[in-house]
Jmol script that loads the backbone (N, CA, C; Angstrom):
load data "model"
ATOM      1  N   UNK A   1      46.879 115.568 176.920  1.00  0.00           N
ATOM      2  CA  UNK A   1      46.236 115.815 178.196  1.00  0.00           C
ATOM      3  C   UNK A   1      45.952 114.467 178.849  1.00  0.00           C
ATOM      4  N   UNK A   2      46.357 114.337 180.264  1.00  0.00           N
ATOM      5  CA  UNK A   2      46.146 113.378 180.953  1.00  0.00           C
ATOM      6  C   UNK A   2      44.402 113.071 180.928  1.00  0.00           C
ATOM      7  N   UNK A   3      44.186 111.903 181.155  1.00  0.00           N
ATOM      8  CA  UNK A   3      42.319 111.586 181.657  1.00  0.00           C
ATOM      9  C   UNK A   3      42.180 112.309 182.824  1.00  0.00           C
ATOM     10  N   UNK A   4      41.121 112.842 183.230  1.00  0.00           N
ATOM     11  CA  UNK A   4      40.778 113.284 184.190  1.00  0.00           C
ATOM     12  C   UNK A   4      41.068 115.136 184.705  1.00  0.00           C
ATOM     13  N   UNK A   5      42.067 115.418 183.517  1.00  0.00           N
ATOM     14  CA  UNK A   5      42.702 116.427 183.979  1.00  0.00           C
ATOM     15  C   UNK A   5      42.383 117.494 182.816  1.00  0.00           C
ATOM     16  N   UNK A   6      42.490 118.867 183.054  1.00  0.00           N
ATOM     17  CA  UNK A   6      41.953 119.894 182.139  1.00  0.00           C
ATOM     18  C   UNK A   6      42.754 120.049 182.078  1.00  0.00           C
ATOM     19  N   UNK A   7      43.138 121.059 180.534  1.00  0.00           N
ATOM     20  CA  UNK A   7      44.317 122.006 180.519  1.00  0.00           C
ATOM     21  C   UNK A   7      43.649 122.880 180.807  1.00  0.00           C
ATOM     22  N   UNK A   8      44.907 123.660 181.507  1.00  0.00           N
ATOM     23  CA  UNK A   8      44.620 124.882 181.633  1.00  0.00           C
ATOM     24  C   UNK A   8      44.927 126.617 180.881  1.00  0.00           C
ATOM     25  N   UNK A   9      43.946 127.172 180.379  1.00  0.00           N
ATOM     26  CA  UNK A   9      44.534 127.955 179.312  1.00  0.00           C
ATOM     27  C   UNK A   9      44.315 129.044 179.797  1.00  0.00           C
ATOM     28  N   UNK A  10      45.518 129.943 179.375  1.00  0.00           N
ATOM     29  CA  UNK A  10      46.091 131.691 180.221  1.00  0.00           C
ATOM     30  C   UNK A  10      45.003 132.234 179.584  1.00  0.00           C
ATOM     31  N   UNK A  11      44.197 132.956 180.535  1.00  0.00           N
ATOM     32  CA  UNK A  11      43.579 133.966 180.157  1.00  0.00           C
ATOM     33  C   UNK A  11      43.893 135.181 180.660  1.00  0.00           C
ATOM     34  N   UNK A  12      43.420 136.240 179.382  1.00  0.00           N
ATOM     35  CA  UNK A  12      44.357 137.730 179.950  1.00  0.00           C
ATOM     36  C   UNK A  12      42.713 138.345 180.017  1.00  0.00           C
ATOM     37  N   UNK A  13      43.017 140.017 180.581  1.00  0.00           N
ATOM     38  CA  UNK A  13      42.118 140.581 180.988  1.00  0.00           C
ATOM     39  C   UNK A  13      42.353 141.414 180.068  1.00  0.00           C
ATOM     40  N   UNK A  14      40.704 141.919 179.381  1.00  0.00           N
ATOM     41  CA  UNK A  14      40.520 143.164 178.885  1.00  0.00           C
ATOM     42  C   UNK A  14      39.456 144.297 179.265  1.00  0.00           C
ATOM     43  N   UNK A  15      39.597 145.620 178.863  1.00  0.00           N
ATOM     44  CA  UNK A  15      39.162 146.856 179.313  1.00  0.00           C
ATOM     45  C   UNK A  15      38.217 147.049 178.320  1.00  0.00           C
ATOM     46  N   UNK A  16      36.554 147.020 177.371  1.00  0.00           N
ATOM     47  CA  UNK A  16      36.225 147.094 176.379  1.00  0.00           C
ATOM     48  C   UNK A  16      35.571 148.866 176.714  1.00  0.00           C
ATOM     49  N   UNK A  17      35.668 149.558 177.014  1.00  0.00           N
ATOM     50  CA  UNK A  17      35.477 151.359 176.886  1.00  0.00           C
ATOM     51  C   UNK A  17      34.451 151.556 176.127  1.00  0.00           C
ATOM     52  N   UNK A  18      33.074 151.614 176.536  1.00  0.00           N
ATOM     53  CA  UNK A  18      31.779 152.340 175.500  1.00  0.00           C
ATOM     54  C   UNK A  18      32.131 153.811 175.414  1.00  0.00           C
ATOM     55  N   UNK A  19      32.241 154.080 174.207  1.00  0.00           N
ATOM     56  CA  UNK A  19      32.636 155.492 174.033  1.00  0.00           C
ATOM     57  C   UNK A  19      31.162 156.096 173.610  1.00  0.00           C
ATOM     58  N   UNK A  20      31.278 157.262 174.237  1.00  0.00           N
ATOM     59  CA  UNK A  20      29.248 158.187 173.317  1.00  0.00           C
ATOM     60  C   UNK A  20      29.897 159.743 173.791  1.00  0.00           C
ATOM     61  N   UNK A  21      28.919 160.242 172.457  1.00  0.00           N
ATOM     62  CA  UNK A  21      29.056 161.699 172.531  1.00  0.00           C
ATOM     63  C   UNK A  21      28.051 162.684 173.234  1.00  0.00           C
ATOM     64  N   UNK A  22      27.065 161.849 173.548  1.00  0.00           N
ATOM     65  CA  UNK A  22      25.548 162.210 174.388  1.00  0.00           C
ATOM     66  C   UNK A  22      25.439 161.491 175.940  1.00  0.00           C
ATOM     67  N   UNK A  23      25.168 162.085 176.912  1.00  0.00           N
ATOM     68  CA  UNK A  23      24.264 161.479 178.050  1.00  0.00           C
ATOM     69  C   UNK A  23      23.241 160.314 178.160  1.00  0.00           C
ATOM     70  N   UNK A  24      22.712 160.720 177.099  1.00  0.00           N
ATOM     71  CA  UNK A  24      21.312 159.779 176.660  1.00  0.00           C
ATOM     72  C   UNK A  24      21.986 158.188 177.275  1.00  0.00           C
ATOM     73  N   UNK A  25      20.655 157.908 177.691  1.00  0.00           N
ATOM     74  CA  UNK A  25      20.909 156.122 178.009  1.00  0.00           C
ATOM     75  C   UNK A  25      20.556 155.199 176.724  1.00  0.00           C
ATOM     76  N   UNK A  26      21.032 154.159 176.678  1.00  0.00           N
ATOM     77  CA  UNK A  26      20.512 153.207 175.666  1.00  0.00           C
ATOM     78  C   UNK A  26      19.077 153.266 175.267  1.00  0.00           C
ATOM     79  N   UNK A  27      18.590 153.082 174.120  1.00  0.00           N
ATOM     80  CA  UNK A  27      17.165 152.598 174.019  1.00  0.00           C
ATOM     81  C   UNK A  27      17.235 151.467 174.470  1.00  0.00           C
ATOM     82  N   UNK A  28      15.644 150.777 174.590  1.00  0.00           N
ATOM     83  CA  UNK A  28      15.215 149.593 175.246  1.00  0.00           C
ATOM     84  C   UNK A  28      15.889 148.358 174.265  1.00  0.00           C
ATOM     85  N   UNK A  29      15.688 148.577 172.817  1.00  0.00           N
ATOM     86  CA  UNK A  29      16.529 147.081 171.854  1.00  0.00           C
ATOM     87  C   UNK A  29      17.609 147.525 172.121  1.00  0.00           C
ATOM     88  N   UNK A  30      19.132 148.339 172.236  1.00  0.00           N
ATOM     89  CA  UNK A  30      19.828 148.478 172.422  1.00  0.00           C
ATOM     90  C   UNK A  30      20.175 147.999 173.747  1.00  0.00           C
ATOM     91  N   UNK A  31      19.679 148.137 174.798  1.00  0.00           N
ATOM     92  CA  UNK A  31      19.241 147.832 175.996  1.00  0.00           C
ATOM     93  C   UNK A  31      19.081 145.864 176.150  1.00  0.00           C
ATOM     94  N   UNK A  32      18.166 145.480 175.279  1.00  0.00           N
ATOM     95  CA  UNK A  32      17.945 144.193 175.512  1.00  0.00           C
ATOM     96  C   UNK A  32      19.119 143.632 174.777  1.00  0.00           C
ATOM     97  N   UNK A  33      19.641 143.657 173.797  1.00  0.00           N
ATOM     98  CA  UNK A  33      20.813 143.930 172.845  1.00  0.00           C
ATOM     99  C   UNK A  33      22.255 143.428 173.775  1.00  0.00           C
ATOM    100  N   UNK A  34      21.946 144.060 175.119  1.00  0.00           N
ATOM    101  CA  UNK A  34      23.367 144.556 175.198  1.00  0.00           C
ATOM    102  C   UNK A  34      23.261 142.944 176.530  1.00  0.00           C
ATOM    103  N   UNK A  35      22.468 142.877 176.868  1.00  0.00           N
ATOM    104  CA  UNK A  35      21.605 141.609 178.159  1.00  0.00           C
ATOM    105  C   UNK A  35      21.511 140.642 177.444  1.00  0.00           C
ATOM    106  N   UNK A  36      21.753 140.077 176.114  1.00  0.00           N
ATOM    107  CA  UNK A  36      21.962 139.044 174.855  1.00  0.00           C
ATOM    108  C   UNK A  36      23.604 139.159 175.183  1.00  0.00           C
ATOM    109  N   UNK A  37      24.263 139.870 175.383  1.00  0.00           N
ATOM    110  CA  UNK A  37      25.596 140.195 174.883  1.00  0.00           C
ATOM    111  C   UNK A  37      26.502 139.425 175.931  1.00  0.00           C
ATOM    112  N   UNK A  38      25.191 140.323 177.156  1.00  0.00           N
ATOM    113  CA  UNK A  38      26.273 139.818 178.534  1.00  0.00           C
ATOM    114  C   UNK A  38      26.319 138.284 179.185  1.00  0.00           C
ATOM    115  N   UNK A  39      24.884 137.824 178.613  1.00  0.00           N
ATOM    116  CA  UNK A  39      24.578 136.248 178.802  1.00  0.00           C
ATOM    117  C   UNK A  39      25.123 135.712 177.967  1.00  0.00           C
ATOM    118  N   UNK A  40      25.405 136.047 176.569  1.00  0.00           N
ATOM    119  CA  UNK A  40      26.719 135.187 175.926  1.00  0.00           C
ATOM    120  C   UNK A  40      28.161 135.021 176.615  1.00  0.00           C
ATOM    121  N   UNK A  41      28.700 136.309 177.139  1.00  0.00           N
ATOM    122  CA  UNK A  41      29.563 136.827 177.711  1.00  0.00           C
ATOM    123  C   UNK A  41      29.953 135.656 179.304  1.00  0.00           C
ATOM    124  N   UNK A  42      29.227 135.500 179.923  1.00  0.00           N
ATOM    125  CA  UNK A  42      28.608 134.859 181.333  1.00  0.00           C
ATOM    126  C   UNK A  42      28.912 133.603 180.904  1.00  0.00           C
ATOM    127  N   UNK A  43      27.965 132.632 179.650  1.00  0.00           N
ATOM    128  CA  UNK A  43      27.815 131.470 178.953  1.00  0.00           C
ATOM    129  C   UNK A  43      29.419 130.901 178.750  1.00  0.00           C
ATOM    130  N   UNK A  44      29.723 132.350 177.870  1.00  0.00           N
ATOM    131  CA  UNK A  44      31.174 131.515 177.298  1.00  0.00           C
ATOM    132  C   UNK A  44      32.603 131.773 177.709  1.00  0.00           C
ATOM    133  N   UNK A  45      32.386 132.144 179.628  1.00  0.00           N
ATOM    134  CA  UNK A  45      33.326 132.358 180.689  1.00  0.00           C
ATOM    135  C   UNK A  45      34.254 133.701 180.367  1.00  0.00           C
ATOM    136  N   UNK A  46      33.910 134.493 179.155  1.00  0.00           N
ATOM    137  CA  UNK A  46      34.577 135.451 178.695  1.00  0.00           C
ATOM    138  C   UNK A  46      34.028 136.524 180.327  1.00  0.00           C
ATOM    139  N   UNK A  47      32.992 136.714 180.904  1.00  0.00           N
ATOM    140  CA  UNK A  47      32.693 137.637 181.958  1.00  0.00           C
ATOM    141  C   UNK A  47      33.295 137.799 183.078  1.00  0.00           C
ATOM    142  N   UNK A  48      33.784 138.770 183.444  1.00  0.00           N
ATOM    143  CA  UNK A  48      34.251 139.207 184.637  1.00  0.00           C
ATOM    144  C   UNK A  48      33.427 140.746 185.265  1.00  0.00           C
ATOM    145  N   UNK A  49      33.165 141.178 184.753  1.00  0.00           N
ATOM    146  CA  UNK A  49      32.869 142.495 185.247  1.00  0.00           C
ATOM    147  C   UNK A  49      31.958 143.534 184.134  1.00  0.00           C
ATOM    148  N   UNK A  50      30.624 144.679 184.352  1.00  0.00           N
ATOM    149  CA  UNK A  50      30.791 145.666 183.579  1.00  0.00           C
ATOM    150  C   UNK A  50      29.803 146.151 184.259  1.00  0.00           C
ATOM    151  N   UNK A  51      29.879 147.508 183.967  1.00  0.00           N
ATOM    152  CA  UNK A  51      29.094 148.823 184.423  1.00  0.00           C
ATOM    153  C   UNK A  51      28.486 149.844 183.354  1.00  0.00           C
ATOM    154  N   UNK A  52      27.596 150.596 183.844  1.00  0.00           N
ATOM    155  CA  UNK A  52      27.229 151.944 183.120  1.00  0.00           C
ATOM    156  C   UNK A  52      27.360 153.032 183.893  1.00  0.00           C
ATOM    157  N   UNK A  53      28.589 154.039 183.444  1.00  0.00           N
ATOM    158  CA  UNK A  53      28.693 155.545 184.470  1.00  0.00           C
ATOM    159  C   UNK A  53      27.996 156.349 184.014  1.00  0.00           C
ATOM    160  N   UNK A  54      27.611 157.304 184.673  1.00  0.00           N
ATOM    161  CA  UNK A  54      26.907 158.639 184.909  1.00  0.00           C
ATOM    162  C   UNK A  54      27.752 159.523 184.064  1.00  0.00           C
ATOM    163  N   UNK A  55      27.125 160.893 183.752  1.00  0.00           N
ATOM    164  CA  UNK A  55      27.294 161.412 182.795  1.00  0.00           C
ATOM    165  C   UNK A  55      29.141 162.299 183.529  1.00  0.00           C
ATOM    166  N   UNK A  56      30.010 162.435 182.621  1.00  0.00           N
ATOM    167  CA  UNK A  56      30.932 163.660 183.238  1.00  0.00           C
ATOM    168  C   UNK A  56      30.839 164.396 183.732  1.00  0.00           C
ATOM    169  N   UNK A  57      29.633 165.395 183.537  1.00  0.00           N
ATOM    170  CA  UNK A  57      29.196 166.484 184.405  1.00  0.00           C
ATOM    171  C   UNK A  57      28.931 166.122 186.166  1.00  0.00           C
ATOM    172  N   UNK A  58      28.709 164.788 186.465  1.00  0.00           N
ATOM    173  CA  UNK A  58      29.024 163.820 187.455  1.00  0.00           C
ATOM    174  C   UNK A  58      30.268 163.829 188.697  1.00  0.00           C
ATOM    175  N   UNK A  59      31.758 164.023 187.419  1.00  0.00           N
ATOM    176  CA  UNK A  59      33.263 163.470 187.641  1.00  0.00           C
ATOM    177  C   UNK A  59      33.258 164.483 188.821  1.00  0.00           C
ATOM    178  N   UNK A  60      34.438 164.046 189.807  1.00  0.00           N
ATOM    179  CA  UNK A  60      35.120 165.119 190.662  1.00  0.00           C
ATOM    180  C   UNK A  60      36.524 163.979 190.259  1.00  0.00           C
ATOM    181  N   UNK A  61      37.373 165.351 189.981  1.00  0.00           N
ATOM    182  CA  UNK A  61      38.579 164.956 189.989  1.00  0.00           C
ATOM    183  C   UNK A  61      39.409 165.256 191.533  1.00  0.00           C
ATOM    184  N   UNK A  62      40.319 164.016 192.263  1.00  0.00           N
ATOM    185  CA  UNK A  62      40.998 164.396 193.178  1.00  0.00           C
ATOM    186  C   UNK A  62      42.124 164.339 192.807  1.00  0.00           C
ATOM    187  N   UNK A  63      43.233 164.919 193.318  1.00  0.00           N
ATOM    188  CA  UNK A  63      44.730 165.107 193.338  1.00  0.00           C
ATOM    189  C   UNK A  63      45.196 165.262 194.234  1.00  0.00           C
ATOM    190  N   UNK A  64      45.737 164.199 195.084  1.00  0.00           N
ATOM    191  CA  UNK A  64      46.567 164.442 196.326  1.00  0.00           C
ATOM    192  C   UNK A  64      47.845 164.492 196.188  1.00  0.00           C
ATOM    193  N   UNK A  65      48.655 164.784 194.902  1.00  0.00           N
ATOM    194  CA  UNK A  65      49.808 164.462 195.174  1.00  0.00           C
ATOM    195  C   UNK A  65      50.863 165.269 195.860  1.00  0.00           C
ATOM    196  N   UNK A  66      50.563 166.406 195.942  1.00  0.00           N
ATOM    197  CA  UNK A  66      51.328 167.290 196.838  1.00  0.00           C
ATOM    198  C   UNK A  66      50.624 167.673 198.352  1.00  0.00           C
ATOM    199  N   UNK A  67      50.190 166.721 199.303  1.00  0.00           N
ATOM    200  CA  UNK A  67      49.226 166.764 200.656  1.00  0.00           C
ATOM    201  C   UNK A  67      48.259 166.423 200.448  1.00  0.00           C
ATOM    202  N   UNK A  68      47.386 167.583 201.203  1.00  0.00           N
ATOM    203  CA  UNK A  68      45.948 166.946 200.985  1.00  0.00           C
ATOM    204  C   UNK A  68      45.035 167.393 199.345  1.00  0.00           C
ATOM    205  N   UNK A  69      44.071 166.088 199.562  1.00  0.00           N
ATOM    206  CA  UNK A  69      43.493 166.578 198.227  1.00  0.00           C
ATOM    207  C   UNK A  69      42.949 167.413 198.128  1.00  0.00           C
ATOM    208  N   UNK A  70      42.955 167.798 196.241  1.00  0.00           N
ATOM    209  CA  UNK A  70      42.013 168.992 196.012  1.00  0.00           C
ATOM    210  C   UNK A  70      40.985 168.786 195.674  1.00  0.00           C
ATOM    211  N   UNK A  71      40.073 168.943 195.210  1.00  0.00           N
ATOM    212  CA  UNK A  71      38.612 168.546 194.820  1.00  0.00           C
ATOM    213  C   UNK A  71      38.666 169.497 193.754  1.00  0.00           C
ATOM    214  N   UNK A  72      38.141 168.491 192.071  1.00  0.00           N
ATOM    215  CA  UNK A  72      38.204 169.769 191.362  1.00  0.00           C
ATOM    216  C   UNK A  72      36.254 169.071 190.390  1.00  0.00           C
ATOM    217  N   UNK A  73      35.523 169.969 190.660  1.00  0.00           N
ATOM    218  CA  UNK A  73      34.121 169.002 189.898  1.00  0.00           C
ATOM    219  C   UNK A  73      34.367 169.311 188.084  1.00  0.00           C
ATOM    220  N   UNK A  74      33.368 168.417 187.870  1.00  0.00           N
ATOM    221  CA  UNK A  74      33.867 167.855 186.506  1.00  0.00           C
ATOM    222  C   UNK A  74      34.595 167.096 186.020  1.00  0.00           C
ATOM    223  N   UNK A  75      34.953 166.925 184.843  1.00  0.00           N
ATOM    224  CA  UNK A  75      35.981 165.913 183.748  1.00  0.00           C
ATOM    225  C   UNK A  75      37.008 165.944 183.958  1.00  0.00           C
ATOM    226  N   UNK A  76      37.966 164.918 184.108  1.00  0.00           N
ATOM    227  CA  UNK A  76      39.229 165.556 184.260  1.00  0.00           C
ATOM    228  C   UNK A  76      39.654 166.021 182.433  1.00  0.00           C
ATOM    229  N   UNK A  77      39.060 165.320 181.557  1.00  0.00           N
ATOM    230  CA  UNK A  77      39.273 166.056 180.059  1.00  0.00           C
ATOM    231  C   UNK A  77      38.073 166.519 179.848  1.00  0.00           C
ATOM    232  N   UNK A  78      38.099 167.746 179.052  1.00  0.00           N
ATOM    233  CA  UNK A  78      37.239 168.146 177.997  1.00  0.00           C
ATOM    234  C   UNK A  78      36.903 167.474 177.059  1.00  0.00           C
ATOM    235  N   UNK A  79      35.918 166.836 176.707  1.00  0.00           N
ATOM    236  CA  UNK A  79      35.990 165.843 175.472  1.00  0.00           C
ATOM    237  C   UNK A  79      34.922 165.615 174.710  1.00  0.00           C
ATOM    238  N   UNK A  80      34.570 166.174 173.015  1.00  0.00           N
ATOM    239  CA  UNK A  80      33.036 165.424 172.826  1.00  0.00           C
ATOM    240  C   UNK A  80      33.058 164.033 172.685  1.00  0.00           C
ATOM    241  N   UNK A  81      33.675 163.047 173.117  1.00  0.00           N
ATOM    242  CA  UNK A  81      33.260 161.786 173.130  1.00  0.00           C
ATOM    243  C   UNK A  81      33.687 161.350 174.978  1.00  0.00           C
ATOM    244  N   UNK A  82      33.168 160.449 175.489  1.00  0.00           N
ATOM    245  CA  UNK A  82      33.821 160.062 176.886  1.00  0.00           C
ATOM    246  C   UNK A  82      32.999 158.764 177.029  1.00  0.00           C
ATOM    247  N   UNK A  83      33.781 158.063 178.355  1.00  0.00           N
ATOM    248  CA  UNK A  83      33.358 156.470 178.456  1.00  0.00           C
ATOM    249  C   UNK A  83      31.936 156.961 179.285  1.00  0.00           C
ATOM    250  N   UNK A  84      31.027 155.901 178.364  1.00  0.00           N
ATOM    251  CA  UNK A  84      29.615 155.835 179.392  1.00  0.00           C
ATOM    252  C   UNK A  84      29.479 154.497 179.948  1.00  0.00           C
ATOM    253  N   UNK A  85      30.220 153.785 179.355  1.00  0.00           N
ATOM    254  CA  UNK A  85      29.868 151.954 180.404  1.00  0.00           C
ATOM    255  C   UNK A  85      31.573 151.360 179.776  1.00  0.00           C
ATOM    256  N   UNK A  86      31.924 149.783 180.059  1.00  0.00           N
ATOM    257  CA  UNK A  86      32.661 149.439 179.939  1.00  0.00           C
ATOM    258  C   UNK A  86      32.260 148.427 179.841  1.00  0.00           C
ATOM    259  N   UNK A  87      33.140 147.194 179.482  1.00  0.00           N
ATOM    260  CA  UNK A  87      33.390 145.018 179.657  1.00  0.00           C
ATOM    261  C   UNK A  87      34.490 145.345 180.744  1.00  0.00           C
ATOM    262  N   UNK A  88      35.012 144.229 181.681  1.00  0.00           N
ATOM    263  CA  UNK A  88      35.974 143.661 181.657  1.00  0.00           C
ATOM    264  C   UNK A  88      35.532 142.271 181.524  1.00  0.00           C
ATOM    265  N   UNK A  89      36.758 141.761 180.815  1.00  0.00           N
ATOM    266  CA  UNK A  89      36.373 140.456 180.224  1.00  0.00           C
ATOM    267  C   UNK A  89      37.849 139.498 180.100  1.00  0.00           C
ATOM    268  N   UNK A  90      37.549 138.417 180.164  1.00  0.00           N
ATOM    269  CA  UNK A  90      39.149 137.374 179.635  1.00  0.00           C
ATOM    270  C   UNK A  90      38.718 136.994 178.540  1.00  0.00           C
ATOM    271  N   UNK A  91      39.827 136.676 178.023  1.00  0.00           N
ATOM    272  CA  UNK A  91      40.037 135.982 176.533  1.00  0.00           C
ATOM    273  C   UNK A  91      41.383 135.470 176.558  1.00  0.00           C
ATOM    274  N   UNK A  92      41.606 133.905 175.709  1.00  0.00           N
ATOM    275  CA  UNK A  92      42.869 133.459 175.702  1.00  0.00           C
ATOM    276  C   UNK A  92      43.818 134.316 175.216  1.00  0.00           C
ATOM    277  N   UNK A  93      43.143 134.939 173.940  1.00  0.00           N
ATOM    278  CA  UNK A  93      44.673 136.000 172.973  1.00  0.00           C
ATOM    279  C   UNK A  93      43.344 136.853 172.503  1.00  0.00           C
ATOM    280  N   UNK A  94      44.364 138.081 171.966  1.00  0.00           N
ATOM    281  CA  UNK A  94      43.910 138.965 171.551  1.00  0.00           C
ATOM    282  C   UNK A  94      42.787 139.206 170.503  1.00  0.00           C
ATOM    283  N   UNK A  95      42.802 138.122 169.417  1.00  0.00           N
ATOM    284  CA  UNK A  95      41.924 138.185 168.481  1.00  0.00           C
ATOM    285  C   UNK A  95      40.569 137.594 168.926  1.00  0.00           C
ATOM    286  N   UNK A  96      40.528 136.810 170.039  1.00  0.00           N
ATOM    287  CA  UNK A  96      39.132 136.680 170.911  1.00  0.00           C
ATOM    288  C   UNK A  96      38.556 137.987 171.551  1.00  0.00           C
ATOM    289  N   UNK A  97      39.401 138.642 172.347  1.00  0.00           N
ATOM    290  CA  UNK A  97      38.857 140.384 172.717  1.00  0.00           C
ATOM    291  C   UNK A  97      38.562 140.934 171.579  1.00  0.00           C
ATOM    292  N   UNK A  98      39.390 140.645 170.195  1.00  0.00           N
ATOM    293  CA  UNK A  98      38.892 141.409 169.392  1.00  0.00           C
ATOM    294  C   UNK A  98      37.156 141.612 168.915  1.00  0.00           C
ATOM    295  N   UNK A  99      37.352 140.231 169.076  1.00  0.00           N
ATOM    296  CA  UNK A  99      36.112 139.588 168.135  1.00  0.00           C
ATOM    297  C   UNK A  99      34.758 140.273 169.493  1.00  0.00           C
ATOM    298  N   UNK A 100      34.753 139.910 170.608  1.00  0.00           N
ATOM    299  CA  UNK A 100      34.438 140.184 171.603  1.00  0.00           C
ATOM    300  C   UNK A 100      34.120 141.576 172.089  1.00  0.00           C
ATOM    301  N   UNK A 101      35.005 142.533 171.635  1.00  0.00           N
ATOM    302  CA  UNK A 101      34.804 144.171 171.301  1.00  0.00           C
ATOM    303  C   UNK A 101      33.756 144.195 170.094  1.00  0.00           C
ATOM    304  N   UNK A 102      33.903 143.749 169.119  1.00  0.00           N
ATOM    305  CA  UNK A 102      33.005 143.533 167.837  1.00  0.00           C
ATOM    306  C   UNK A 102      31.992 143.573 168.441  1.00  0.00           C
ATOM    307  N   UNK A 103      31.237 142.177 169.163  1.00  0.00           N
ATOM    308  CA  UNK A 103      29.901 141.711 169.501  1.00  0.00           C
ATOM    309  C   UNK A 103      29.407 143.157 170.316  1.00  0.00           C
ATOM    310  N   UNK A 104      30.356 143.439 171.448  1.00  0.00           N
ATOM    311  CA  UNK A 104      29.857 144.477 172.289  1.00  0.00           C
ATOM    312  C   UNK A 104      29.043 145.796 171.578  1.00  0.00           C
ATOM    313  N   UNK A 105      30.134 146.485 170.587  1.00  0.00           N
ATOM    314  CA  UNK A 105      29.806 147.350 169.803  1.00  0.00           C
ATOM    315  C   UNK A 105      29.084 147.154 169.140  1.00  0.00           C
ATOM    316  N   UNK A 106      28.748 146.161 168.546  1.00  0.00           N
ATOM    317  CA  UNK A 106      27.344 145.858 167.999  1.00  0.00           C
ATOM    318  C   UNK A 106      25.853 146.015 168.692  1.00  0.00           C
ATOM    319  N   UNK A 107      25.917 145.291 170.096  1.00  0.00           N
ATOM    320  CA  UNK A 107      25.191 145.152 170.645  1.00  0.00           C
ATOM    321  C   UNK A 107      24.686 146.417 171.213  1.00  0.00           C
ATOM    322  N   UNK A 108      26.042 147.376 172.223  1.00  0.00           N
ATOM    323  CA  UNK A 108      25.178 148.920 172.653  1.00  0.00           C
ATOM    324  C   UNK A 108      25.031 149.826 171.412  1.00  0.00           C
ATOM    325  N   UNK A 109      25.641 149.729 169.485  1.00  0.00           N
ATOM    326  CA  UNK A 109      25.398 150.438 168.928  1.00  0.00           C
ATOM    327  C   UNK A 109      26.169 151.731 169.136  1.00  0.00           C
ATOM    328  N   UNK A 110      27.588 151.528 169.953  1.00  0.00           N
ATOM    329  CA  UNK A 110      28.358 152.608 170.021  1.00  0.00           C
ATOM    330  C   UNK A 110      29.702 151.905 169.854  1.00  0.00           C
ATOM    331  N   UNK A 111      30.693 153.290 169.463  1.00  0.00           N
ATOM    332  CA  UNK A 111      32.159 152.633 169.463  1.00  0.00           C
ATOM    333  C   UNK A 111      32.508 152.073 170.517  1.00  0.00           C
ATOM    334  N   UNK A 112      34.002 151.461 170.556  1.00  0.00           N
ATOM    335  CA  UNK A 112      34.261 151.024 172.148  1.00  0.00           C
ATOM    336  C   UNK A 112      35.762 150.964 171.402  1.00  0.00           C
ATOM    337  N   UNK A 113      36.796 151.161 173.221  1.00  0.00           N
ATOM    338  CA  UNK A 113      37.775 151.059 172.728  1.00  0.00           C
ATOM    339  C   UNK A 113      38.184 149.793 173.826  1.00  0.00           C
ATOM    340  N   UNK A 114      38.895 148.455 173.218  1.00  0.00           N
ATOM    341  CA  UNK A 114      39.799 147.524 173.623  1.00  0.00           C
ATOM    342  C   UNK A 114      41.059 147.943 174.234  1.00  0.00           C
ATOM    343  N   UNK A 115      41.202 147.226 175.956  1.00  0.00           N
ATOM    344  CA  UNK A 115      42.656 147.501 176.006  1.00  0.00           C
ATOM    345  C   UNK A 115      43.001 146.833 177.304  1.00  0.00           C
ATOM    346  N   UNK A 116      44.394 145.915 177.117  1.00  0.00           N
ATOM    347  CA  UNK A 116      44.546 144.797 177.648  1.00  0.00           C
ATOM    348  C   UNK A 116      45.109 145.683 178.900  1.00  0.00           C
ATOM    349  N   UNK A 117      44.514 144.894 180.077  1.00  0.00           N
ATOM    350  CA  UNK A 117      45.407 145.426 181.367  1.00  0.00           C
ATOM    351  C   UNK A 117      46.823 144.650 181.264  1.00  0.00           C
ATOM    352  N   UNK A 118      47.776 145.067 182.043  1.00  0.00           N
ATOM    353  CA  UNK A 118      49.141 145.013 182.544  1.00  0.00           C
ATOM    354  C   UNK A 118      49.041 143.874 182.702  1.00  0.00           C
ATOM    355  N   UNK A 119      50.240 143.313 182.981  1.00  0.00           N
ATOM    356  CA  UNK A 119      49.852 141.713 183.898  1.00  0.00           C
ATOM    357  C   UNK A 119      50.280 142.144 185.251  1.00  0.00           C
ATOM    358  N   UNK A 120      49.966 141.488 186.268  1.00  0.00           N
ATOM    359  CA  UNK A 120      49.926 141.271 187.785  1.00  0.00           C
ATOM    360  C   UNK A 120      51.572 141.178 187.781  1.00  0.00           C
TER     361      UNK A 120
END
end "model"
wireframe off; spacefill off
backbone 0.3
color backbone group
C-alpha cells in the first residue's frame, strides 16, 4: 500500500432474518442486548440498516401481475415461525456475516437466518 492511501476492501451485503414463533416483543435485557449489538455493529462499519416488523396478522399481500392489484390481508405464508426484525449489514467474506449472525442471535435470543444479497 502506497503512504497516504487506503486499501480498499469489497464489502458484500447481508440479509440477517430474526426468525420467532410469537408476536411478543423482546424483553428489556434482550432489548438492551440487542442496542450492545447494534453499537458494535455501527463501531465496526459492519452497519447499514435494521428494523423490527409488526406481527403477520399486519401483512397485506399485493399482486398486480395480471392489471390491477389485488389486495389479499394477511401472510403471504402460513407459518409457525416468520421474520420479526432483520440486520442489513457488510462484511468483507462470508465467515465475518457468519460470525456477525452469531453475535445477533445471541443478542435478540432468537434464530436468524443469513443471506447474501445479489450483487448490483
Amino acid at each position: 500500500m502506497t503512504a497516504g492511501r487506503q486499501e480498499m476492501i469489497s464489502m458484500a451485503q447481508y440479509l440477517i432474518s430474526v426468525l420467532h414463533d410469537a408476536a411478543e416483543l423482546a424483553t428489556d435485557a434482550e432489548m438492551a442486548a440487542i442496542d450492545v449489538f447494534n453499537e458494535g455493529l455501527r463501531a465496526d462499519g459492519h452497519w447499514v440498516f435494521a428494523g423490527g416488523l409488526a406481527s403477520p396478522d399486519s401483512a397485506t399481500v399485493v399482486d398486480a401481475r395480471a392489471g390491477g392489484p389485488i389486495y389479499t390481508d394477511g401472510p403471504y405464508l402460513e407459518s409457525k415461525e416468520f421474520v420479526i426484525g432483520f440486520w442489513i449489514v457488510e462484511a468483507p467474506h462470508l465467515d465475518v456475516a457468519l460470525r456477525l449472525a452469531g453475535n445477533g442471535s445471541r443478542a435478540c435470543n432468537r434464530r436468524v437466518e443469513l443471506r447474501p444479497f445479489l450483487d448490483a
